[in-house]
C-alpha positions as CSV (number, residue, x, y, z in Angstrom):
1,X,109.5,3.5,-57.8
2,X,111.8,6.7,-56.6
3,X,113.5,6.0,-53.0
4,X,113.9,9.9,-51.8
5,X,115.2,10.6,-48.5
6,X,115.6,13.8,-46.5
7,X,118.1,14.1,-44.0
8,X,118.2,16.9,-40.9
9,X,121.6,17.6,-39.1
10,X,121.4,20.0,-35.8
11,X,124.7,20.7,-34.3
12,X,125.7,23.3,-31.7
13,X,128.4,23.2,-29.2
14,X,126.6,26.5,-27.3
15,X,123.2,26.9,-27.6
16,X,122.2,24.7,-24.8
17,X,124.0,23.6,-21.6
18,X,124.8,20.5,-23.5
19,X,126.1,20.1,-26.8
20,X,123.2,19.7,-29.5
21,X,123.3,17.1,-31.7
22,X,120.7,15.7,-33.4
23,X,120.2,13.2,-37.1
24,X,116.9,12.3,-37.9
25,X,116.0,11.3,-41.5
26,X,112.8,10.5,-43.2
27,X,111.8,8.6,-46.6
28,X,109.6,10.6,-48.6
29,X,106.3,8.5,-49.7
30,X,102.8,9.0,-50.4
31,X,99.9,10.2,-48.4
32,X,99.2,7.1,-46.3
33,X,101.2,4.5,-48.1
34,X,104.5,3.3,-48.1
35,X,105.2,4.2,-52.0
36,X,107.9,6.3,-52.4
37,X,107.0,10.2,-54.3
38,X,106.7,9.9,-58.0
39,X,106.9,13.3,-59.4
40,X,108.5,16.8,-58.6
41,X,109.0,19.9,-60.4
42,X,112.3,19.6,-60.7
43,X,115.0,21.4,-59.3
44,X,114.2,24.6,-61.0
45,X,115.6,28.6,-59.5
46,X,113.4,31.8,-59.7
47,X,114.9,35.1,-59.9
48,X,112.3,38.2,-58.7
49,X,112.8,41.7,-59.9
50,X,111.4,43.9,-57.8
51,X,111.0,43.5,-53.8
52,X,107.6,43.1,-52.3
53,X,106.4,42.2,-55.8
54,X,104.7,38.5,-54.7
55,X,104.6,36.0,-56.9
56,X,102.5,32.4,-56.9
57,X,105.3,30.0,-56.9
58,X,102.9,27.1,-56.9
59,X,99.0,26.9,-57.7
60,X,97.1,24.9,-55.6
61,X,94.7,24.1,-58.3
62,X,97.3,22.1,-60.0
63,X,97.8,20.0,-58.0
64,X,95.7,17.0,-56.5
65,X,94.5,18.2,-52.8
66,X,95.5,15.6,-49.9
67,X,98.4,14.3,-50.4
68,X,101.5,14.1,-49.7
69,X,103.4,16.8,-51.4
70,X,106.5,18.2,-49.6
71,X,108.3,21.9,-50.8
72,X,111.8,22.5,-50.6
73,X,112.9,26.3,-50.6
74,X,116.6,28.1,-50.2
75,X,117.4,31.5,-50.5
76,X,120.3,31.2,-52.2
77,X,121.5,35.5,-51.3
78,X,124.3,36.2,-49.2
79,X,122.6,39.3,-48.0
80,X,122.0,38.5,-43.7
81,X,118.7,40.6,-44.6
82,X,117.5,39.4,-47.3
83,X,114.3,37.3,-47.1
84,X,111.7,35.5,-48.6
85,X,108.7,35.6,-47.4
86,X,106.2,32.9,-47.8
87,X,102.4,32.4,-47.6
88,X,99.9,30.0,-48.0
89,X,96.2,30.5,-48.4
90,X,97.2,34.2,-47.2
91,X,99.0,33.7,-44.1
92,X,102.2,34.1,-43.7
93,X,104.4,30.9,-42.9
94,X,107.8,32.8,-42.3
95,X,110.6,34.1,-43.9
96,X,113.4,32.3,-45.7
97,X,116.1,34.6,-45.2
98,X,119.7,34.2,-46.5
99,X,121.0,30.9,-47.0
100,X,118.6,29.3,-45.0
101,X,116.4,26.7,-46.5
102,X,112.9,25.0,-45.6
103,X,111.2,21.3,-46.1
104,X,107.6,21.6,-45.8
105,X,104.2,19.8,-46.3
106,X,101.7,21.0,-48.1
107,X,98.3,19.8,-49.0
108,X,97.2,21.7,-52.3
109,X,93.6,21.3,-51.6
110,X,91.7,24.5,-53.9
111,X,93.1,27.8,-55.4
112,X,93.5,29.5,-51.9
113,X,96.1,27.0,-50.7
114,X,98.6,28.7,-53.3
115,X,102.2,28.8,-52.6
116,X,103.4,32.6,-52.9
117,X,106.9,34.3,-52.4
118,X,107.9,37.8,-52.2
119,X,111.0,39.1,-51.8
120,X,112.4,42.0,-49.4
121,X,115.0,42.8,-52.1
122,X,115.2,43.3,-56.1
123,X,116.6,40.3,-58.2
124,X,116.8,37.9,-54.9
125,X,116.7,34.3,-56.6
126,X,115.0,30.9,-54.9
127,X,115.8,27.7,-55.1
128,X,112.8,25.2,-54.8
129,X,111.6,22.4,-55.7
130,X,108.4,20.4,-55.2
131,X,108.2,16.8,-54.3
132,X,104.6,15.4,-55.8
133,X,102.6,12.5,-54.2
């Protein structure tokens, strides 16, 4: 059995009154049981041509609904405005813009729970990798 643990820093010395600094970490298991993640993608990158061209990163028919599968994305551009910008099921989670990174559940539980990306920018290339339950 895999041991995986992710690990969060926050550090600011002014964007509170106080100085912010925070460690949390977490071990990454299955839904509802102690066992640590079996599977993932693997560390893979994907480079998009053209901007606002989306493109289904991850289908949720693939993948075995309710469980525990976490998603790890980085832009990897140097461009401040570049940006990803993800959905699921059609709504928008957010943008990834550059150099910043996401950890994120998601429950793959029919076709309209896909995972899609599309760039603001031609050629932008993500970093992700999927952590399966």
């Amino acid at each position: 059995m895999a041991t995986t643990t992710a690990t969060l820093t926050l550090a600011s010395t002014d964007l509170l009154s106080d100085e912010l600094a925070l460690t949390t970490s977490a071990t990454l298991t299955g839904a509802g049981n102690s066992t640590g993640v079996t599977n993932t993608s693997g560390l893979s990158r994907k480079t998009v041509a053209g901007s606002h061209a989306q493109y289904t990163l991850f289908d949720g028919n693939d993948y075995t609904a309710d469980k525990a599968h976490k998603l790890y994305l980085k832009n990897i551009s140097t461009t401040a405005a570049e940006y990803f910008l993800v959905t699921i099921n059609g709504e928008d989670l957010g943008r990834i813009y550059a150099g910043d990174w996401a950890l994120i559940p998601w429950s793959a539980h029919d076709a309209d729970n896909d995972i899609k990306i599309d760039p603001s920018a031609n050629d932008m290339t993500l970093e992700y990798m999927l952590f399966v339950d």
